[in-house]
MDTraj code that builds the backbone (N, CA, C; nanometers):
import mdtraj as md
import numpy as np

residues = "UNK UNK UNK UNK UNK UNK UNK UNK UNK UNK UNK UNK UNK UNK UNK UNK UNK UNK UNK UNK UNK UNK UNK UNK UNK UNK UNK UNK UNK UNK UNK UNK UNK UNK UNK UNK UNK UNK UNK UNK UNK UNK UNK UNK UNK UNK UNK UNK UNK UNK UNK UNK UNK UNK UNK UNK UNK UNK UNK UNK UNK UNK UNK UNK UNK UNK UNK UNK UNK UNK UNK UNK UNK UNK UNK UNK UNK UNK UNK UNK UNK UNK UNK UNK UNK UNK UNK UNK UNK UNK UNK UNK UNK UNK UNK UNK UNK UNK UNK UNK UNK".split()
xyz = np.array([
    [5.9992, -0.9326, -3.4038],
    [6.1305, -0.9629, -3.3557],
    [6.1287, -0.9748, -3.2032],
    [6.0339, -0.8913, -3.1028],
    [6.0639, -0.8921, -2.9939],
    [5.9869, -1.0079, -2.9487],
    [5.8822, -1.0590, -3.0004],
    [5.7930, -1.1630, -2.9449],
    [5.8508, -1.2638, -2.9749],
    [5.9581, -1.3145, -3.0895],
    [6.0273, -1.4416, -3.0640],
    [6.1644, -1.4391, -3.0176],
    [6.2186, -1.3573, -2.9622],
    [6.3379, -1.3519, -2.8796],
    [6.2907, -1.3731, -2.7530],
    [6.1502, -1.2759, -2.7489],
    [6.0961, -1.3196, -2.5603],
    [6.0941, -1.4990, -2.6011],
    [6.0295, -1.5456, -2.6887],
    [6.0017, -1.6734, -2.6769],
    [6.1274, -1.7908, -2.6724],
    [6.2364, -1.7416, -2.7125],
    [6.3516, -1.8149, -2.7227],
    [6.3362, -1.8210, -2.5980],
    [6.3683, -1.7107, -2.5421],
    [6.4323, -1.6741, -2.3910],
    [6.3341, -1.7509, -2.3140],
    [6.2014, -1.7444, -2.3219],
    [6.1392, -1.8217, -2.2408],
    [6.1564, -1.9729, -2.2569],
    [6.1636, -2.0207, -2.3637],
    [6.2080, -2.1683, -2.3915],
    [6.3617, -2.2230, -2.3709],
    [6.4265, -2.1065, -2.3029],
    [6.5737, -2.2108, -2.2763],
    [6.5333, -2.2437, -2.1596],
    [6.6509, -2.3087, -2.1447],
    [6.6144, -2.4123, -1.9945],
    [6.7894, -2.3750, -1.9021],
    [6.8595, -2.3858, -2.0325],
    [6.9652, -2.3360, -1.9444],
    [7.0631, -2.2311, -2.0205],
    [7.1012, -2.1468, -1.9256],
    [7.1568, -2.0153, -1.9727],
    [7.2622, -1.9983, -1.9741],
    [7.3646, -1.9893, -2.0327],
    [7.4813, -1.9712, -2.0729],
    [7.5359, -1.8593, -2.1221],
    [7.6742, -1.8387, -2.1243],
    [7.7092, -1.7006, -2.1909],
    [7.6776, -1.6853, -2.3675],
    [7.6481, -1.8146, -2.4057],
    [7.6318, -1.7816, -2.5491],
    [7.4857, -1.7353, -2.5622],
    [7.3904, -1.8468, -2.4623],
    [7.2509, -1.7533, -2.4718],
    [7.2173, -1.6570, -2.4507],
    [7.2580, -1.5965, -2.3289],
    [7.2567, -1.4616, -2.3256],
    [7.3413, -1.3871, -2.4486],
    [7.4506, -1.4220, -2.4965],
    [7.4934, -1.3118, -2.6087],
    [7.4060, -1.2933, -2.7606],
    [7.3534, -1.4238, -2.7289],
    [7.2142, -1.4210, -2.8878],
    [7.1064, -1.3935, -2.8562],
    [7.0721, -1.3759, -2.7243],
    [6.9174, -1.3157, -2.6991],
    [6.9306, -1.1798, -2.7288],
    [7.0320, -1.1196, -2.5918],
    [7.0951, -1.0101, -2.5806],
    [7.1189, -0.9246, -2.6919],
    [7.2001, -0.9975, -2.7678],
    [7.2417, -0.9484, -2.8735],
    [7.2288, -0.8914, -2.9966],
    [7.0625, -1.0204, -3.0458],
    [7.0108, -0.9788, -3.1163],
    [6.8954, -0.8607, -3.1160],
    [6.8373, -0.7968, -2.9957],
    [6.7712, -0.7016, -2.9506],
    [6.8869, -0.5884, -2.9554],
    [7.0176, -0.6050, -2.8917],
    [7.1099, -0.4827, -2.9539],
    [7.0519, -0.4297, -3.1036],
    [7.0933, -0.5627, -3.1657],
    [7.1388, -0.5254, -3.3419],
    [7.0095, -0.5155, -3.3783],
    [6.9550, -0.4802, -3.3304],
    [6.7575, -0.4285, -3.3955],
    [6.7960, -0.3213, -3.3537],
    [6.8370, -0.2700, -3.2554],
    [6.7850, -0.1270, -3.2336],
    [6.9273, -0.0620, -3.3093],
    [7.0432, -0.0969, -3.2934],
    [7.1273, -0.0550, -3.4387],
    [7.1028, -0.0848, -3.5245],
    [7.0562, -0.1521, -3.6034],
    [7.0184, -0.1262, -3.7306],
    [6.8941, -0.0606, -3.7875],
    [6.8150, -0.0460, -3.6640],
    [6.6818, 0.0776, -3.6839],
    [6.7186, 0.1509, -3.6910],
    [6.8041, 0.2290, -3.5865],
    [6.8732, 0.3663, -3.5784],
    [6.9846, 0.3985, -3.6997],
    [7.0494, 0.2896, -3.7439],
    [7.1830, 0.3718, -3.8617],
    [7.0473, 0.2980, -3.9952],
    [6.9476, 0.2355, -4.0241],
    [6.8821, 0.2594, -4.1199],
    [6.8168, 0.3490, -4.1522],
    [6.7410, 0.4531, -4.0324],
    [6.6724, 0.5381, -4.0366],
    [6.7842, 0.7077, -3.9932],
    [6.9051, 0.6522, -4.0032],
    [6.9873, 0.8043, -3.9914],
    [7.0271, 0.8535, -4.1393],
    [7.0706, 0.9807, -4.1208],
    [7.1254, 0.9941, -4.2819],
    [7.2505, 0.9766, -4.3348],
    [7.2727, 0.8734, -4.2966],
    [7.3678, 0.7896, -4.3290],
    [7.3284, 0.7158, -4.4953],
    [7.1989, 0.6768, -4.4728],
    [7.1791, 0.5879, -4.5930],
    [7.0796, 0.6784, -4.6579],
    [7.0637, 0.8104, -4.6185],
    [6.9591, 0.9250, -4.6992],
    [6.8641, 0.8941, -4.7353],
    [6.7770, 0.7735, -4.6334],
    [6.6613, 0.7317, -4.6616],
    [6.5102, 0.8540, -4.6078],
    [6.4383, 0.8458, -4.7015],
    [6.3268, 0.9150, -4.6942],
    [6.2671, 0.9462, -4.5700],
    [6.2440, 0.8376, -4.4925],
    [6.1989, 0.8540, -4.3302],
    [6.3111, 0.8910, -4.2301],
    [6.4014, 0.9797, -4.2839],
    [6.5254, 0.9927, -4.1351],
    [6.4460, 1.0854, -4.0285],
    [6.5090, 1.0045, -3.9405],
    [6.4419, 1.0267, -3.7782],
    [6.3150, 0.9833, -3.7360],
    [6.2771, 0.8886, -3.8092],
    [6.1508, 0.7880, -3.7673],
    [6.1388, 0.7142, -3.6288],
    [6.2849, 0.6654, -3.6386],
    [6.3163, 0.5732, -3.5456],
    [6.3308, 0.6539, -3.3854],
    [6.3963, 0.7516, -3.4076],
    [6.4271, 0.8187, -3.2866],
    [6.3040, 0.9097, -3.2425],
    [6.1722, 0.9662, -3.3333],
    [6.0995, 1.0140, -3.3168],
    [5.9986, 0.8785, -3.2397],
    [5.9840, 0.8206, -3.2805],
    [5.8954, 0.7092, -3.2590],
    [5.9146, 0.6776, -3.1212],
    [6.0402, 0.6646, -3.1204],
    [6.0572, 0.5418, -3.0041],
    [6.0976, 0.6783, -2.8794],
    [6.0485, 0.7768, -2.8677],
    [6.0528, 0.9068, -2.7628],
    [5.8918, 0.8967, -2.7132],
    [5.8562, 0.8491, -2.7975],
    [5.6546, 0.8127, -2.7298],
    [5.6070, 0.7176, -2.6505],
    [5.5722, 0.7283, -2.5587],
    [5.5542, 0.5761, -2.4566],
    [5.4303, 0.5161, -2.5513],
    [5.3732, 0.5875, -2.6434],
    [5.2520, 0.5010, -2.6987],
    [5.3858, 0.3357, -2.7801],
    [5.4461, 0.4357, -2.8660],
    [5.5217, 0.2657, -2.8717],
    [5.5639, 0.1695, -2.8154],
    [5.6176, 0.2197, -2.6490],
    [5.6644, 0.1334, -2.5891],
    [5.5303, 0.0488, -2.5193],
    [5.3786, 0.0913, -2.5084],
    [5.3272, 0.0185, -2.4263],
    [5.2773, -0.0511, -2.5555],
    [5.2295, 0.0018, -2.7014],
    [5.2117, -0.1241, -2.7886],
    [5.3222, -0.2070, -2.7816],
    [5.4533, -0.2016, -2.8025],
    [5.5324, -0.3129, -2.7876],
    [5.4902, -0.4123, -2.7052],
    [5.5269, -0.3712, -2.6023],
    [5.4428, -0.4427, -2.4317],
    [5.3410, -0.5235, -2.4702],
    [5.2474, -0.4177, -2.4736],
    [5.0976, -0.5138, -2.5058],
    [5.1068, -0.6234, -2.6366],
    [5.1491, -0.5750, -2.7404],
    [5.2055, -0.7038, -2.8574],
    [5.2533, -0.7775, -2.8278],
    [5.4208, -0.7678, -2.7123],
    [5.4176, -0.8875, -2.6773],
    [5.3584, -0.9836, -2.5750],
    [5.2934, -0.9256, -2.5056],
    [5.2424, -1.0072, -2.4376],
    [5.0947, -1.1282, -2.4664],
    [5.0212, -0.9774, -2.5472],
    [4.9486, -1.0942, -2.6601],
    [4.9646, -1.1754, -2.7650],
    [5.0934, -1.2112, -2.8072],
    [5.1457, -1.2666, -2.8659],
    [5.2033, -1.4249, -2.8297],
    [5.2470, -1.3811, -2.6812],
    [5.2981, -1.4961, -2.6338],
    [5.1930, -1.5393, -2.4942],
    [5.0740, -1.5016, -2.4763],
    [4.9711, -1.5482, -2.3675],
    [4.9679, -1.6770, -2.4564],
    [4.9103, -1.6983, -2.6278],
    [4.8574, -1.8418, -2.6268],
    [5.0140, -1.9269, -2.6516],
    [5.1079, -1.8965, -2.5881],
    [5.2143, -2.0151, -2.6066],
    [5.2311, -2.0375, -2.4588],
    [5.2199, -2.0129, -2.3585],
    [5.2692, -1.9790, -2.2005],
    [5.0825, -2.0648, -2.1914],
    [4.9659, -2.0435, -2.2406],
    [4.8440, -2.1579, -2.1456],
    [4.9054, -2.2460, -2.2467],
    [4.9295, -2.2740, -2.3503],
    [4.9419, -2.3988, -2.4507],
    [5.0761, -2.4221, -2.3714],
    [5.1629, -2.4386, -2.3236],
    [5.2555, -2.4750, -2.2596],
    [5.2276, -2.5306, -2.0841],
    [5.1715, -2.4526, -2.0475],
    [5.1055, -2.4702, -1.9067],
    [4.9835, -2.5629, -1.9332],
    [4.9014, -2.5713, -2.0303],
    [4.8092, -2.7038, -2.0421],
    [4.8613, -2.8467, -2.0869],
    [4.9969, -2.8466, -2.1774],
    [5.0632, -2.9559, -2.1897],
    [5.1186, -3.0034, -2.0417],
    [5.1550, -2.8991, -1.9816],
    [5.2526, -2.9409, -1.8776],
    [5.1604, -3.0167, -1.7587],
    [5.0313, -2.9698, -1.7654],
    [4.9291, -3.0165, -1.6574],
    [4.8767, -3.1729, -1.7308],
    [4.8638, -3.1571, -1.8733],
    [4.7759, -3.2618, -1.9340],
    [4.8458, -3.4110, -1.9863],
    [4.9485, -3.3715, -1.9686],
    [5.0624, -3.4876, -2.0495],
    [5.2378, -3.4313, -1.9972],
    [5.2046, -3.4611, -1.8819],
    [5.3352, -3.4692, -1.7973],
    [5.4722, -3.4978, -1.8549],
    [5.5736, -3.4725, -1.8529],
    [5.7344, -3.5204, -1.9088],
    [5.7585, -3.6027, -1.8280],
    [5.8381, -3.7006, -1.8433],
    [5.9486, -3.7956, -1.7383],
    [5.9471, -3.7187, -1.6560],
    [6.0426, -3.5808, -1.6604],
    [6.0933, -3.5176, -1.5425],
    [5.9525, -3.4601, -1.4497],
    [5.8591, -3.4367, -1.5107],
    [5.7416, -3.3789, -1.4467],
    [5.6972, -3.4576, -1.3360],
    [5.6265, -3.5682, -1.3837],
    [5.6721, -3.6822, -1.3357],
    [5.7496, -3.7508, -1.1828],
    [5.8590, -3.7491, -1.2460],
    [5.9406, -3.8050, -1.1262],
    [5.9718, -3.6367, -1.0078],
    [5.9831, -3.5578, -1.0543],
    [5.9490, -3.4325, -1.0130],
    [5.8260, -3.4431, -0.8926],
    [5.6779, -3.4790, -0.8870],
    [5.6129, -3.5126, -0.8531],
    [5.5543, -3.5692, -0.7673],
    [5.6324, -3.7281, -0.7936],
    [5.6745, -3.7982, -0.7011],
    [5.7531, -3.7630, -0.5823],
    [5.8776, -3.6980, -0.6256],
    [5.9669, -3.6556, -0.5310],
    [5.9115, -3.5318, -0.4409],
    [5.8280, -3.4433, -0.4734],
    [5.8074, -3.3269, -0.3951],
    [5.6760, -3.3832, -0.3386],
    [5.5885, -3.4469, -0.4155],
    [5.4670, -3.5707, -0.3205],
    [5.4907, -3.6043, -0.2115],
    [5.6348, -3.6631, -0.2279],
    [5.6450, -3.7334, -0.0702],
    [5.6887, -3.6443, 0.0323],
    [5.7399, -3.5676, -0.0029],
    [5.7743, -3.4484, 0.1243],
    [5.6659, -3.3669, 0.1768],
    [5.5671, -3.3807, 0.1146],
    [5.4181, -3.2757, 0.2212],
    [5.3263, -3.4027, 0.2701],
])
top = md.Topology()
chain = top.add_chain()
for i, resn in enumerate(residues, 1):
    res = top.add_residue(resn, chain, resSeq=i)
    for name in ("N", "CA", "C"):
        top.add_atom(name, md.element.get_by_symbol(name[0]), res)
traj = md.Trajectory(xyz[None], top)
C-alpha cells in the first residue's frame, strides 16, 4: 500500500486539493483500519499487533527500506526514458533552457 501511493504521488504532475485528499487520505484509512481491525472491537485473535508493531523502529525502517526498493526500478526506468526518448515538452524544454547558457 505504501509503495503505490508513494508512486501515485510521484507520478502526479499537478496537485490539487483532491490529490492530496486521496493520497493523504488513503494512508489515513490504512492506519485506521489497521488499528480498529486489530482492536477489540472485532475480538480478533491478534489484538494489539498493530500498536505493538508499529512502537519498533525495526518496522518503520523496513517500511522505508521496502519502499524505497520498490520504487528505485520505477524512478531509473523513468529517468532512462526521460534521457532516451524525450517528450514534446522535454524537448522544447531544452531548446528553451539551451539557449540561455
Amino acid at each position: 500500500m505504501w509503495s503505490v501511493t508513494t508512486q501515485c504521488a510521484l507520478e502526479t504532475s499537478y496537485w490539487t486539493g483532491f490529490n492530496h485528499f486521496v493520497i493523504w487520505g488513503s494512508i489515513v484509512f490504512y492506519f485506521v483500519f489497521i488499528f480498529a481491525f486489530y482492536s477489540p472491537l472485532f475480538n480478533y485473535s491478534y489484538m494489539g499487533t498493530a500498536t505493538t508493531l508499529m512502537a519498533t523502529s525495526t518496522f518503520w525502517l523496513t517500511l522505508l527500506l521496502t519502499v524505497v526498493l520498490l520504487l528505485f526500478p520505477v524512478v531509473l526506468c523513468k529517468l532512462y526514458l526521460h534521457e532516451t526518448v524525450p517528450t514534446l515538452t522535454d524537448k522544447v524544454y531544452s531548446l528553451i533552457c539551451g539557449s540561455f547558457s
